[in-house]
C-alpha positions in Angstrom: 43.7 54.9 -100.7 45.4 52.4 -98.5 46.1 50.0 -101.0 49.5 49.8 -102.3 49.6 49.8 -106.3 51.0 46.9 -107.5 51.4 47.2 -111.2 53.3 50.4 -112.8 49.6 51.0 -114.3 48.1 51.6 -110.6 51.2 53.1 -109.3 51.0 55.4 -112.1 47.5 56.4 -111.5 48.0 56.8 -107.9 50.7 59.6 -108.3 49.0 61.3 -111.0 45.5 61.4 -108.9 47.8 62.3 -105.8 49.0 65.5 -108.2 45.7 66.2 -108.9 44.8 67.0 -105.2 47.9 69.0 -104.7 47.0 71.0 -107.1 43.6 71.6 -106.3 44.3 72.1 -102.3 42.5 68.9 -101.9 45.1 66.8 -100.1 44.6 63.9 -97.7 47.9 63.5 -96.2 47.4 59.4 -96.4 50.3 57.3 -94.3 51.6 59.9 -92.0 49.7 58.8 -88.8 51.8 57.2 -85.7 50.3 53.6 -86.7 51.1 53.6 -89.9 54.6 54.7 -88.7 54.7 52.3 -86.5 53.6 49.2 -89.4 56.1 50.2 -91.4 58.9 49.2 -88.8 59.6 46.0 -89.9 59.8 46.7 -93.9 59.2 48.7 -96.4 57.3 48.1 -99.6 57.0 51.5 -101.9 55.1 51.4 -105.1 57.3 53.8 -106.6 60.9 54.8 -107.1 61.4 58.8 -107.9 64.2 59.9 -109.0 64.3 63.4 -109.4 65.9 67.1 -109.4 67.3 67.9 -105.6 65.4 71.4 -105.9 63.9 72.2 -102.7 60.8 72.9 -104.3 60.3 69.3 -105.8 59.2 67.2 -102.3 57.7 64.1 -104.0 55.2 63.0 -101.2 54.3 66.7 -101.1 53.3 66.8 -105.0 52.1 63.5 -105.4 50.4 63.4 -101.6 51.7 60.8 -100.4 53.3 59.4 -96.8 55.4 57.3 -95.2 56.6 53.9 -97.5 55.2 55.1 -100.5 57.9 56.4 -102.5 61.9 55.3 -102.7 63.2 58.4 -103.3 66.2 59.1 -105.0 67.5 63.3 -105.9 70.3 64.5 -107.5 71.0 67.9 -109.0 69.5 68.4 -112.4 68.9 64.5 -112.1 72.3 63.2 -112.9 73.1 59.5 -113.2 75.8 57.9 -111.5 76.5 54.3 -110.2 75.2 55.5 -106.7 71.9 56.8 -108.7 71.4 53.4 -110.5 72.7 51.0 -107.6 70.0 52.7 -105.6 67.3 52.7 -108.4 67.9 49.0 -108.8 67.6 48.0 -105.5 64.0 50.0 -105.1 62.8 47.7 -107.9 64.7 44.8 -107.5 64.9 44.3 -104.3 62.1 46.4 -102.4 59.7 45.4 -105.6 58.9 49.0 -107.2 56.5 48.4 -110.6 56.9 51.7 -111.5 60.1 54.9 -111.7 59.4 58.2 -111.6 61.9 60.6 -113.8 61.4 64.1 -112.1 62.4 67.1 -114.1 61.0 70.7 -113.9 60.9 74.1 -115.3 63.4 76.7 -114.8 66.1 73.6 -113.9 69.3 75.1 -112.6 71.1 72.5 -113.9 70.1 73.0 -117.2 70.3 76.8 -117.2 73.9 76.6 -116.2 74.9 73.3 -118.8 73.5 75.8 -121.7 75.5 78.3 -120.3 78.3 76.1 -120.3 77.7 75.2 -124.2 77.3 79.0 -125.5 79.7 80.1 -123.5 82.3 77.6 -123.4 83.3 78.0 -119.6 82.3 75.7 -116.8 81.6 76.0 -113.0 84.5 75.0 -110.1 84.6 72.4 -108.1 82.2 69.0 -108.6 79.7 71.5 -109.7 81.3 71.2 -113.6 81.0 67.4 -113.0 76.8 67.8 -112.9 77.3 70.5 -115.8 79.3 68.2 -117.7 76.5 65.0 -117.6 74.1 67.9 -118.1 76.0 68.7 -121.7 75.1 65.8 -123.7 71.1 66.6 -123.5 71.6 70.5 -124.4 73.5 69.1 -127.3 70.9 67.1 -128.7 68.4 69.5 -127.9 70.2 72.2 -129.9 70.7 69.5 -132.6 66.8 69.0 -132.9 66.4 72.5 -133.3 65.4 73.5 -129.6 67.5 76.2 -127.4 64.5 77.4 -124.5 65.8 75.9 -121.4 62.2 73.9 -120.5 62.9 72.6 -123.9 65.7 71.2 -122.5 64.5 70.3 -119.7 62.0 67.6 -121.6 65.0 66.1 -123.5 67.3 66.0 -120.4 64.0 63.8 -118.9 63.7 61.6 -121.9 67.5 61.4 -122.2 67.5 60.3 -118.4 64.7 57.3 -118.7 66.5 55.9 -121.8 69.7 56.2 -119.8 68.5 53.9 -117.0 67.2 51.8 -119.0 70.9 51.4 -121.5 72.9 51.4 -118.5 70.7 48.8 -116.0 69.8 45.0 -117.6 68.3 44.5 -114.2 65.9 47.7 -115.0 65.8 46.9 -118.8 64.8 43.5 -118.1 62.0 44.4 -115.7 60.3 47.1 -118.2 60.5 44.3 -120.8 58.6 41.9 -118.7 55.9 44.3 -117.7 56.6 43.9 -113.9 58.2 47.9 -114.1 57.5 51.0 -116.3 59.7 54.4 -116.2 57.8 57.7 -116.6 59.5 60.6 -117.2 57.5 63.6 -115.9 57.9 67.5 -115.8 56.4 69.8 -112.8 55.7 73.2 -113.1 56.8 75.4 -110.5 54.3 78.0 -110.4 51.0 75.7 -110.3 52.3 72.2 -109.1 51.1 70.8 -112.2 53.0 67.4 -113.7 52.9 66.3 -117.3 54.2 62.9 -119.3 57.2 63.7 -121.3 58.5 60.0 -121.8 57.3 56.9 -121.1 58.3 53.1 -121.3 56.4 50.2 -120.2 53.0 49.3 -119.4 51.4 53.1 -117.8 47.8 52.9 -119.2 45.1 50.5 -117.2 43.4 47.9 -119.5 40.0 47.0 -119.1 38.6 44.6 -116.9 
């Protein structure tokens, strides 16, 4: 448990077991004592970088049970991109050392609801909500071009539309996946039971035998 993952195949098991616990009311709470608040003063070395939807309901050390230094997080709205989004992405890896990014989407997304809307109804929201809607667009698009309208539908392309996205827009990111020093999973929670499942994946995620 105190360990810190090291290669996206540990830090990848580590969430996922951490899930498991939150699910099953089993949670230790690890890293959120004064000392290890106190070790951390000096540095930080997370294991993962999450970037996920801002809903209130998605607290990544809550679902994953994890503490302090763990996780880099990073939250948008519907999980846009933006140079902000990849500039701090980039530095969790490449400069704080990450092996492993987290693409959090969920069911029921907002985002999504509103960009379909958007698409069928050909009318946006006001203000810098239409910009979110508008980066939103291009996954309901070419969901509805695969034959797939349900929102949580969506929602899975939006998250596999997202991972590929980092990885076309960021050499840095691209070049770290290729190397096998990073992999990017994109994963979808369930509101109602806390529950997380693989919807994309790129890099090394599995463990190989000993």
């Amino acid at each position: 448990m105190n360990r810190t993952p090291t290669t996206p195949a540990e830090a990848f098991a580590t969430l996922m077991e951490g899930n498991q616990r939150f699910v099953e009311s089993t949670r230790l709470h690890p890293h959120q004592d004064a000392d290890h608040r106190a070790s951390l003063a000096p540095g930080q070395t997370p294991f993962a970088v999450l970037f996920g939807c801002s809903d209130s309901r998605l607290a990544a050390e809550i679902i994953f049970d994890r503490g302090l230094g763990d996780l880099f997080v990073v939250r948008t709205a519907g999980q846009v991109t933006g140079s902000e989004v990849l500039g701090s992405i980039e530095y969790g890896v490449g400069v704080l050392g990450a092996p492993l990014i987290v693409v959090l989407g969920h069911d029921s997304c907002g985002a999504v609801v509103a960009a379909r809307q958007a698409v069928v109804e050909g009318s946006n929201p006001p203000g810098y909500l239409r910009d979110i809607v508008e980066r939103v667009t291009p996954s309901v698009l070419a969901a509805r071009a695969a034959g797939e309208d349900e929102v949580d539908g969506i929602v899975d392309v939006h998250i596999q539309r997202t991972c590929e996205l980092l990885l076309e827009r960021s050499s840095l990111l691209a070049d770290e996946v290729a190397a096998g020093r990073c992999a990017v999973a994109g994963l979808s929670y369930r509101l109602a039971d806390g529950t997380v499942r693989v919807v994309s994946s790129h890099g090394p995620l599995e463990r190989t035998a000993a």
